[in-house]
C-alpha positions in Angstrom: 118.1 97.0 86.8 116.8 94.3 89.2 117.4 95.7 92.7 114.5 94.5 94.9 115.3 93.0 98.3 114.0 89.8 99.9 111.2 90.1 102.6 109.4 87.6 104.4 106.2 86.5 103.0 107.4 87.5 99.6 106.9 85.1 96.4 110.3 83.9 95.4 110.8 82.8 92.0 113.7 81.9 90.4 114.0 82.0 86.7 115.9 79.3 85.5 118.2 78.4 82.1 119.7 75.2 81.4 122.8 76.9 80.6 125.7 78.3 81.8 125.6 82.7 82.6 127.4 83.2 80.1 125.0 82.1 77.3 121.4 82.6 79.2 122.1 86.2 80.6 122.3 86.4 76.5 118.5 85.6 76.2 116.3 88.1 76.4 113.3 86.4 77.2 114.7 85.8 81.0 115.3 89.4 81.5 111.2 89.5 80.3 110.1 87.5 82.7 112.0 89.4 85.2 111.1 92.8 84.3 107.4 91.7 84.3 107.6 90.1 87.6 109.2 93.0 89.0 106.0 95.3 88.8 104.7 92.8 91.8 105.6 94.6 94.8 105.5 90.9 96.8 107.4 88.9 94.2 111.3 88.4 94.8 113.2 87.1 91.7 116.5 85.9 90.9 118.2 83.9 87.9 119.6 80.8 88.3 121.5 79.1 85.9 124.2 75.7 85.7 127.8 76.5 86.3 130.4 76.1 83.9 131.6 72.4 85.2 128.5 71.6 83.8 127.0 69.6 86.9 126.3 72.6 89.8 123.9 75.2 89.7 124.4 78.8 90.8 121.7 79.3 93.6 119.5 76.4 95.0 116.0 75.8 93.4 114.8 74.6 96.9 114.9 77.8 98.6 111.9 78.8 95.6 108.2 79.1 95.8 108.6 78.6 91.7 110.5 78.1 89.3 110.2 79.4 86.1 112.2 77.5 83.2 112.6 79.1 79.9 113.0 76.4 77.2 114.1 77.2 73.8 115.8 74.4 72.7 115.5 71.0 72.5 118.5 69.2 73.5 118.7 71.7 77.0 115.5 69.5 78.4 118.2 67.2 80.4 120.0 70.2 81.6 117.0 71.2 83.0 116.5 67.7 85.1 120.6 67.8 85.9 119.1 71.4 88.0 116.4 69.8 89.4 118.6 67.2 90.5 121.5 69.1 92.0 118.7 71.0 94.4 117.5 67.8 95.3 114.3 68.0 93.7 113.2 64.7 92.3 112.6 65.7 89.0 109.7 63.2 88.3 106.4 65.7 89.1 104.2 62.8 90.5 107.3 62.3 93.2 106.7 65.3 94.3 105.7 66.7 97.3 104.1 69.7 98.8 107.5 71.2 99.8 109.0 71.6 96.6 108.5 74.8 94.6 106.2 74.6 91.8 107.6 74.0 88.5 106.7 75.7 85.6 108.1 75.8 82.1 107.7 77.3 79.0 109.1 78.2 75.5 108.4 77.8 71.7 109.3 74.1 71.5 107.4 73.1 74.8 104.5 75.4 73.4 104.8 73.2 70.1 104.6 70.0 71.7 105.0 69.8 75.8 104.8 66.1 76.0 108.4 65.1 76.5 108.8 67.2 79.3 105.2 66.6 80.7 106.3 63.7 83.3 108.7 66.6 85.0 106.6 70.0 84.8 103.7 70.8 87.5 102.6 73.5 84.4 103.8 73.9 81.0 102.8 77.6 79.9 101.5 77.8 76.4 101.6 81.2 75.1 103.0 84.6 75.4 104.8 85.4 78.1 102.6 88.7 78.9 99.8 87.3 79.4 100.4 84.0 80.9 103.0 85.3 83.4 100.8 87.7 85.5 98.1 85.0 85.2 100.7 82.3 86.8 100.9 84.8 89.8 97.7 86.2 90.6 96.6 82.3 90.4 99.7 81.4 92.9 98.3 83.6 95.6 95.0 82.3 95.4 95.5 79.1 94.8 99.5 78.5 95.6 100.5 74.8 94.6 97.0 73.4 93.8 97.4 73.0 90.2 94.0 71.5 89.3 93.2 74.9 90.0 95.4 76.2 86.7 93.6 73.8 84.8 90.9 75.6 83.1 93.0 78.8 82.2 93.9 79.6 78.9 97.3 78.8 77.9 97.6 76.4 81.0 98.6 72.6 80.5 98.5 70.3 83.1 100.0 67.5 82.7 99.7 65.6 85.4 95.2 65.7 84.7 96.5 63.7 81.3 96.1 65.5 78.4 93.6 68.1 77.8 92.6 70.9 75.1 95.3 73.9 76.4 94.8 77.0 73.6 97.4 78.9 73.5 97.3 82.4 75.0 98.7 85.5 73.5 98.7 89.3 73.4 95.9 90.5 70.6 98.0 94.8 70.3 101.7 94.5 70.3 101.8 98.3 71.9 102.9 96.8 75.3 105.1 94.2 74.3 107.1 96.4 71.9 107.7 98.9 74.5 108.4 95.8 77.2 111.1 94.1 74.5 112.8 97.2 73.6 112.7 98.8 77.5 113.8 95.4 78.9 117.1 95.6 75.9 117.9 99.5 77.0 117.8 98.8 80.4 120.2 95.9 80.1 122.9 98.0 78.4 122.5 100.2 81.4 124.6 97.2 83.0 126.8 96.5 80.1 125.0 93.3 79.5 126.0 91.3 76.2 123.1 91.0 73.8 122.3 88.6 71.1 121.4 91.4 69.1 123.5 93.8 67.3 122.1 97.3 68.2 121.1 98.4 71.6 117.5 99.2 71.0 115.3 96.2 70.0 112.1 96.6 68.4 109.6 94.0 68.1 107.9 94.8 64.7 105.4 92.0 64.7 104.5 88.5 65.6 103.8 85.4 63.8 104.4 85.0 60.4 102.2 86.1 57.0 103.7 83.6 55.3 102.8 79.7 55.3 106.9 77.9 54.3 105.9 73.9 55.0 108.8 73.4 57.3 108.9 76.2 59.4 107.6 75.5 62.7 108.1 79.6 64.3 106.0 80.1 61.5 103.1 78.8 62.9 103.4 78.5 66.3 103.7 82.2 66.7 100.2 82.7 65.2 98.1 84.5 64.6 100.3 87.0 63.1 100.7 90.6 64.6 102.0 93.4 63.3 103.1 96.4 66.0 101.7 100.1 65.3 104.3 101.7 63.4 103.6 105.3 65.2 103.7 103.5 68.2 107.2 102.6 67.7 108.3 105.8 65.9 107.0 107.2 69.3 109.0 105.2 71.2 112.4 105.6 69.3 111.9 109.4 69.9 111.2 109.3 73.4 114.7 107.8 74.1 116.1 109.5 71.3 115.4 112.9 72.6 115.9 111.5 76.3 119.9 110.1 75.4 121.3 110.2 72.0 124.3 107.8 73.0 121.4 105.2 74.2 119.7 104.9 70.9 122.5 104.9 68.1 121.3 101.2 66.4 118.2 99.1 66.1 117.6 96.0 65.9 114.7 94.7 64.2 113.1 91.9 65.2 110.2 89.6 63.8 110.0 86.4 61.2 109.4 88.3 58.3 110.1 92.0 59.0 109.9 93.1 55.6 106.3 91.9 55.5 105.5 94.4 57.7 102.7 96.9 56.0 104.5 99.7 57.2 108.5 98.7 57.0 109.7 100.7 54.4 108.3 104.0 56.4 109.6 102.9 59.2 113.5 102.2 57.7 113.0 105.6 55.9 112.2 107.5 59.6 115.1 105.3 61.4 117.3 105.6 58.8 116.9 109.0 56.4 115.5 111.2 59.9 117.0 110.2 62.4 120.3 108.2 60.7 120.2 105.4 63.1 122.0 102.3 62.0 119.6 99.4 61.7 119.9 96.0 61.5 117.6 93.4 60.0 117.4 89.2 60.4 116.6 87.2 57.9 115.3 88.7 55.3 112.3 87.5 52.1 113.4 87.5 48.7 110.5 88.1 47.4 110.0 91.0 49.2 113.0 92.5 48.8 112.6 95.2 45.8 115.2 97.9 45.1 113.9 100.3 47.1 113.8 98.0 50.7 117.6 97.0 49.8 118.6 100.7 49.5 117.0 101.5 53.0 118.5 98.3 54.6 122.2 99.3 53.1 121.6 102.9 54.2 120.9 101.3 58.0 124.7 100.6 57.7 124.0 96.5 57.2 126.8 94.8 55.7 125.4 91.7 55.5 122.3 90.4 53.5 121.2 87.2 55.2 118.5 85.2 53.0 117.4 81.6 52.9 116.9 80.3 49.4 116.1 76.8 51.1 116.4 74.4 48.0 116.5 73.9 44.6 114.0 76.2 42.9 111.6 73.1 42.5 111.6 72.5 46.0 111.6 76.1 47.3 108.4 76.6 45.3 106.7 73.1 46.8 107.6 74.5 49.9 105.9 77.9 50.2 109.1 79.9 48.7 107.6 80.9 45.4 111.2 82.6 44.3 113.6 81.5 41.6 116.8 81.7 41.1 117.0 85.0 38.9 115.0 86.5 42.1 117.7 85.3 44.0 120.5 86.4 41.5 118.9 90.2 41.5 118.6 90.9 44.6 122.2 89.9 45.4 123.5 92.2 43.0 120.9 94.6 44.4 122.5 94.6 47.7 126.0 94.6 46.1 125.1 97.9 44.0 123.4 99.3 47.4 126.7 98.6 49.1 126.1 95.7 51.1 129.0 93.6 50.7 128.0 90.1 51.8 125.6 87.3 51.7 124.8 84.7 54.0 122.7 81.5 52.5 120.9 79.1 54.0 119.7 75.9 53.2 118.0 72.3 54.0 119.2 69.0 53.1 117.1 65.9 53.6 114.1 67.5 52.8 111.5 65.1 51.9 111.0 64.3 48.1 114.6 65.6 47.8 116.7 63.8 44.8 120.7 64.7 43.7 119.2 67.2 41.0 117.8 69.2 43.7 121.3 69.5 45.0 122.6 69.8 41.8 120.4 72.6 41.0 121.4 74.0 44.8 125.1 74.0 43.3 124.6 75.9 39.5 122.9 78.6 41.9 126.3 78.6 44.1 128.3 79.0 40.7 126.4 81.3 39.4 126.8 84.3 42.3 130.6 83.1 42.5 130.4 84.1 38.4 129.0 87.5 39.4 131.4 88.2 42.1 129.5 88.3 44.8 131.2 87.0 47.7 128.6 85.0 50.2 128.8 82.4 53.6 127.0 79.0 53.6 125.1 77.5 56.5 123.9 73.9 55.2 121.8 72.3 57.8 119.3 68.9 58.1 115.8 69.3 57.7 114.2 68.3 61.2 110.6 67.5 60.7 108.5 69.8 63.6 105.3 69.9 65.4 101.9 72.0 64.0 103.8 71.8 60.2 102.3 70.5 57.3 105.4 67.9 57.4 105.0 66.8 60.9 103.4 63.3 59.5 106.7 62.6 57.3 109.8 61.4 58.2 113.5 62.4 58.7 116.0 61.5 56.2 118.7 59.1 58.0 122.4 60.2 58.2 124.2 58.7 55.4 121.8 60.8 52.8 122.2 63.9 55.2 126.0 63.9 55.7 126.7 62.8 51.8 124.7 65.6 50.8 125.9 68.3 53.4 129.6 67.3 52.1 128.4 67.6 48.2 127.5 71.3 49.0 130.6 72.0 51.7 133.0 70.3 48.2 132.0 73.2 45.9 134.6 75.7 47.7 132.2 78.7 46.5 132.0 80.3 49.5 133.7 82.8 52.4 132.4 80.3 54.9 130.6 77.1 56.0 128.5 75.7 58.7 126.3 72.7 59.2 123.8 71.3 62.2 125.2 67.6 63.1 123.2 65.2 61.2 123.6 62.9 64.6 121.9 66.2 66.8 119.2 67.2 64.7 118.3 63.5 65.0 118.1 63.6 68.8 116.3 67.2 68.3 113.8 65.4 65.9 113.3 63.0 68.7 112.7 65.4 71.7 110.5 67.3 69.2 108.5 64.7 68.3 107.9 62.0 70.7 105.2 61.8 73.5 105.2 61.0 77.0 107.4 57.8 76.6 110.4 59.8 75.8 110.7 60.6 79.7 112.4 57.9 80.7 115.3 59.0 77.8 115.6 62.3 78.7 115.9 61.2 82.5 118.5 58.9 81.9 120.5 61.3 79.6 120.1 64.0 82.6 122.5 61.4 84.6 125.3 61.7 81.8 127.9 64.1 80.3 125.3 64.7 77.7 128.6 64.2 75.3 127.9 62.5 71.9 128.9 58.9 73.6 126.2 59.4 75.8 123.6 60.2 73.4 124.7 57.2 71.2 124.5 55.0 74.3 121.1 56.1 74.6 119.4 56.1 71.4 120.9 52.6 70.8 118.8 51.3 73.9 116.1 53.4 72.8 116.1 52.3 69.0 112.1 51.7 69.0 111.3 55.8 70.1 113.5 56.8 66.9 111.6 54.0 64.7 108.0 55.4 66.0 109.1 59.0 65.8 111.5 60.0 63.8 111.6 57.6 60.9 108.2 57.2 60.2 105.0 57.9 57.9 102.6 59.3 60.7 98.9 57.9 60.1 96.6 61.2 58.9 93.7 59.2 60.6 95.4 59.5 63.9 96.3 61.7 67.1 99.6 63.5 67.0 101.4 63.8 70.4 100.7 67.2 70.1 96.9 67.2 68.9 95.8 68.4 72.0 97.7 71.7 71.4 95.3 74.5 70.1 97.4 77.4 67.9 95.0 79.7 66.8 95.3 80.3 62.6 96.3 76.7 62.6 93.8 74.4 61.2 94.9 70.5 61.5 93.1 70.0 58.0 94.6 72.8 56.0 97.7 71.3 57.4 96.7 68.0 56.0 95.7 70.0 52.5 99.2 71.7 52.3 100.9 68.1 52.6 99.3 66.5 50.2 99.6 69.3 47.9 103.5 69.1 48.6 103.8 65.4 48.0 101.8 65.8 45.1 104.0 68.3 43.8 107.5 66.5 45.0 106.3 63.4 43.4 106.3 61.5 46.8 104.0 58.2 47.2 102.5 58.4 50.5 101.3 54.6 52.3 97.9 54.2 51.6 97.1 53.2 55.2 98.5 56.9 56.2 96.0 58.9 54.2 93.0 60.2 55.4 
């Protein structure tokens, strides 16, 4: 796929992931990147990644004009100083100098708040990747490593000019980046590269999200919401259809909510019923999934029915999930009549306002589908409060409520299978999500570590006061968030506010009168 030689005077630019081959060559956002890159005839790429010991790296950052990090979870932003490190880069960006390659990052939880890694990052890149990318490299021959010179583009953050407005930047007609997403996933089975997903051909069906769920940071970060042309992707299906039959046997859809898509039942019934592709969906909307919709999905050949019920119904509603438990109930034995043979639930525990009849009421719904046979798996994880939500000003439940509730749920011996998030990592993800520019010193010093539980617990013992300011407390409404300077278009800070004090309202939560606005 990638076969362009080095010559002098090219651009190199590596595209780095804070994790081992094995898991980042798994990401199809690096093979994006790439593939965009590569229509520069003067751009050399390569990937580098960390090596299995866990303290090399598999190429040297040093010998880059840039380097492009891809970020898309929180507890990698250490991993991602250990690299710097190893090259001999210091990873502090006022350190610095001239000779180093520019460093550029970006991702969906730098795009949510950049702060925490702002000390190390020359640019943080907030946006989509097709725009800001060719934008990054028309600028760098311009203007190479004078960054002030970024400054005033859209979906550019600077960090080091102090915080400024940064809007981000993102593609207005999906009919490029659907055809980018699913050419990139084709063109990596071509090489017999392991995918995330579970079909060959991967169709972006829209971006964003219609819906408003209070906790869901993706939600809203990926605004404003995007659907993709369905002829536009029926035409591209057949074009590779008629071109290999063997390259195109599966889909995978991919989007927030899929089945909100205007056009998705047409568009299962033409994958599906004409050309009998197997399709696979993620998770999926209860309350959008009627008879019909389950009969297409099971005809797609998917086995599995993953759906995320949340809460308790009294939560769930407070939240943005306006389904109930007989909605819940009926379209499992929807799926089960359609010949889908499993469920997967998920759910939050230490949700704000949360009480033991919310859990209660969590566990009468887990009795009830074992009463009606249906056979389903159970991923119970913590609630992490998030950036751009209408929760961001609340705080995190602490550990003892987390784990005793998380082992009230795993006790009930209802299901096929169980997973949980560590209460102890969601913490130190709530932290890197969270905190501003005074988490750096943190996430250097945890960079010089295993990164092994001790390690963390080291740390956020010394660091007690971040978690206190953070994590485990009633943001002011009055005042600046970390992350305030961060424009997301179709996110308005004071519907935000109105949705959290609607919730609260509703929950039967007290907010401090010095925190209301």
């Amino acid at each position: 796929m990638y076969s362009k030689a080095y010559r002098k005077g090219m651009i190199r630019v590596a595209i780095a992931y804070p994790s081992t081959a094995r898991i980042a060559l798994q990401s199809l956002s690096i093979h994006i990147i790439r593939k965009i890159l590569g229509e520069y005839s003067n751009v050399y790429t390569d990937f580098v990644f960390m090596g299995n010991d866990g303290r090399s790296i598999t190429k040297q950052l040093r010998d880059f004009d840039i380097v492009i990090f891809s970020v898309h979870y929180e507890l990698d932003y250490p991993r991602i100083l250990k690299m710097m490190e190893v090259s001999g880069i210091n990873p502090f960006g006022f350190q610095r100098t001239a000779n180093d390659p520019l460093i550029v990052m970006g991702g969906p939880t730098l795009m949510a708040n950049p702060e925490p890694m702002s000390s190390f990052a020359d640019i943080i890149l907030i946006g989509d990747a097709e725009v800001l990318i060719p934008t990054l490299i028309d600028y760098y021959m311009e203007y190479g490593k004078n960054i002030e010179e970024y400054a005033n583009l859209v979906g550019f953050y600077v960090p080091s000019l102090g915080k400024h407005t940064v809007t981000k930047a993102f593609v207005r007609d999906l009919s490029y980046s659907i055809k980018l997403v699913h050419d990139t996933a084709i063109e990596l089975s071509y090489g017999g590269a392991k995918s995330l997903f579970n079909n060959l051909a991967v169709l972006e069906v829209m971006r964003g999200c219609p819906r408003s769920c209070l906790f869901c940071m993706e939600g809203f970060v990926s605004r404003p919401v995007r659907f993709a042309d369905v002829t536009a992707i029926k035409d591209l299906i057949l074009r590779d259809v008629n071109r290999d039959r063997k390259l195109v046997n599966g889909v995978t859809l991919v989007g927030l909510s899929v089945t909100d898509h205007p056009g998705f039942k047409e568009l299962m019934n033409f994958l599906v019923n004409d050309l009998g592709l197997s399709v696979s969906s993620p998770s999926l909307r209860v309350d959008s999934l009627d008879r019909d919709a389950i009969r297409l999905i099971a005809g797609g050949g998917q086995k599995v029915l993953t759906i995320a019920p949340e809460s308790s119904e009294r939560l769930r509603r407070a939240l943005g999930k306006g389904f109930s438990d007989d909605d819940i109930a009926r379209v499992a034995m929807d799926a089960i009549d359609a010949g889908i043979n499993h469920l997967k639930l998920y759910f939050m525990v230490g949700l704000p306002g949360e009480i033991y009849d919310d859990i209660n009421s969590i566990t009468n719904l887990l009795l009830r589908l074992r009463r009606l046979g249906i056979k389903f798996s159970l991923s119970v994880n913590p609630w992490v409060p998030k950036p751009h939500t209408p929760l961001q000003w609340l705080p995190m439940a602490g550990d003892d409520v987390i784990n005793d509730r998380v082992k009230a749920l795993r006790e009930i011996h209802t299901y096929t299978g169980f997973s949980t998030y560590s209460a102890f990592d969601a913490k130190v993800q709530a932290l890197l999500s969270l905190g501003d520019r005074d988490i750096s010193d943190l996430i250097f010093e945890a960079s010089l570590t295993s990164l092994d539980r001790g390690s963390w617990r080291r740390l956020l013992r010394k660091y007690e006061g971040l978690l206190s300011r953070y994590v485990y407390s009633w943001k002011s409404l009055n005042s600046e968030l970390p992350w305030s300077h961060i424009r997301i278009p179709g996110i308005d800070e004071g519907n935000l506010k109105s949705m959290l004090l609607r919730y609260v309202k509703e929950v039967g939560i007290d907010l401090p009168t010095q925190h209301i606005g």
